[in-house]
N, C-alpha and C positions, 0 to 999 in steps of 0.2 A: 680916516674912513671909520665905519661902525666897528664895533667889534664888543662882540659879548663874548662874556667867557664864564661858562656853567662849571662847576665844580661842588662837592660833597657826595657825590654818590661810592657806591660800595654793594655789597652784598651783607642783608639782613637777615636774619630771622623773622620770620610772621610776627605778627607784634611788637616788634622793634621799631626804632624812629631812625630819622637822616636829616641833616638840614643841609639842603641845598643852598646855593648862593649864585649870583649870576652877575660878576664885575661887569658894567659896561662903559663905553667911552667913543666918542668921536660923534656925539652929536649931544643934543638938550637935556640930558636924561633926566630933568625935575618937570620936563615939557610931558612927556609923554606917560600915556596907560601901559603898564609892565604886567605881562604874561609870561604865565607858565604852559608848556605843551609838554605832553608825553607819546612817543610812537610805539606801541610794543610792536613784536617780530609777527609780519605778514596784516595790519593792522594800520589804518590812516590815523596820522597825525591827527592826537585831540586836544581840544582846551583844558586845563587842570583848572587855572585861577587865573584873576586879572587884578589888578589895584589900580586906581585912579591915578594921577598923574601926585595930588598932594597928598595921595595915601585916605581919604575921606572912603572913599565907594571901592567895595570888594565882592566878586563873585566865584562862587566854585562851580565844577560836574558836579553834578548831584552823586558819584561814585566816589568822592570824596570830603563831602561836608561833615564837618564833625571830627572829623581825623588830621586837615592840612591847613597850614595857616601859611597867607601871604602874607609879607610885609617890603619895607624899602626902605632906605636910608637917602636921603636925595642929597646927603653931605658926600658919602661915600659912593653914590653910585654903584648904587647894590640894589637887588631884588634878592628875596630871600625865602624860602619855601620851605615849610616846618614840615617834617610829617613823622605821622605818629601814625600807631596802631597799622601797621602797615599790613598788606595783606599777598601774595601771591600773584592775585592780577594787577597789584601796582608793579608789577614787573616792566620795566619799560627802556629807552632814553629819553632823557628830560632835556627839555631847551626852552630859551627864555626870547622873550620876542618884546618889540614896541607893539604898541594898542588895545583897543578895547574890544574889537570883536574880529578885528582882524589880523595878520601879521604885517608891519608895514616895514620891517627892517630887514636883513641877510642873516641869515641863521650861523650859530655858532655850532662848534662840535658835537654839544650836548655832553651828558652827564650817565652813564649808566647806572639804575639803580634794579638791583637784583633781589626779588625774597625770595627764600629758599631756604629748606631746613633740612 
């Protein structure tokens, strides 16, 4: 069956970077657009970035462009979420999904990332 599994989060200081990673397995994973979502506390579920299936076409929130970078390994079956310069309201959980504008796979645990000084 699917199964992602988010991992690198922590608590940073403002400023400071994280790089998330999101193993996943039990279906095509070079098939598919790989996303990032973040939910913070009382707050819906949003899109962070998405990556094309062969890694070509990338989009962010515009609350993060310039600061997080997607990327993918389709050896490893990995999505992978760079961020930098982080801020307070990146305060969130992170999770990693199949598609491009949508979720089309069962959600993983997710990943907490905390700023805070």
């Amino acid at each position: 069956q699917v199964q992602l599994v988010e991992s690198g989060g922590g608590l940073v200081q403002p400023g400071g970077s994280l790089r998330l990673s999101c193993a996943a397995s039990g279906f095509t994973f070079s098939s598919y657009a790989m996303s990032w979502y973040r939910q913070a506390p009382r707050k819906e579920r949003e899109l962070v970035a998405v990556i094309s299936a062969p890694g070509v076409h990338i989009k962010y929130a515009d609350s993060v462009k310039g600061r997080f970078t997607i990327s993918r390994d389709n050896i490893k079956n990995t999505v992978y979420l760079q961020m930098n310069r982080l801020k307070v309201e990146d305060t969130a959980v992170y999770y990693c999904n199949g598609g491009w504008q949508e979720p089309m796979l069962s959600w993983g645990q997710g990943t907490q990332v905390t700023v805070s000084s």
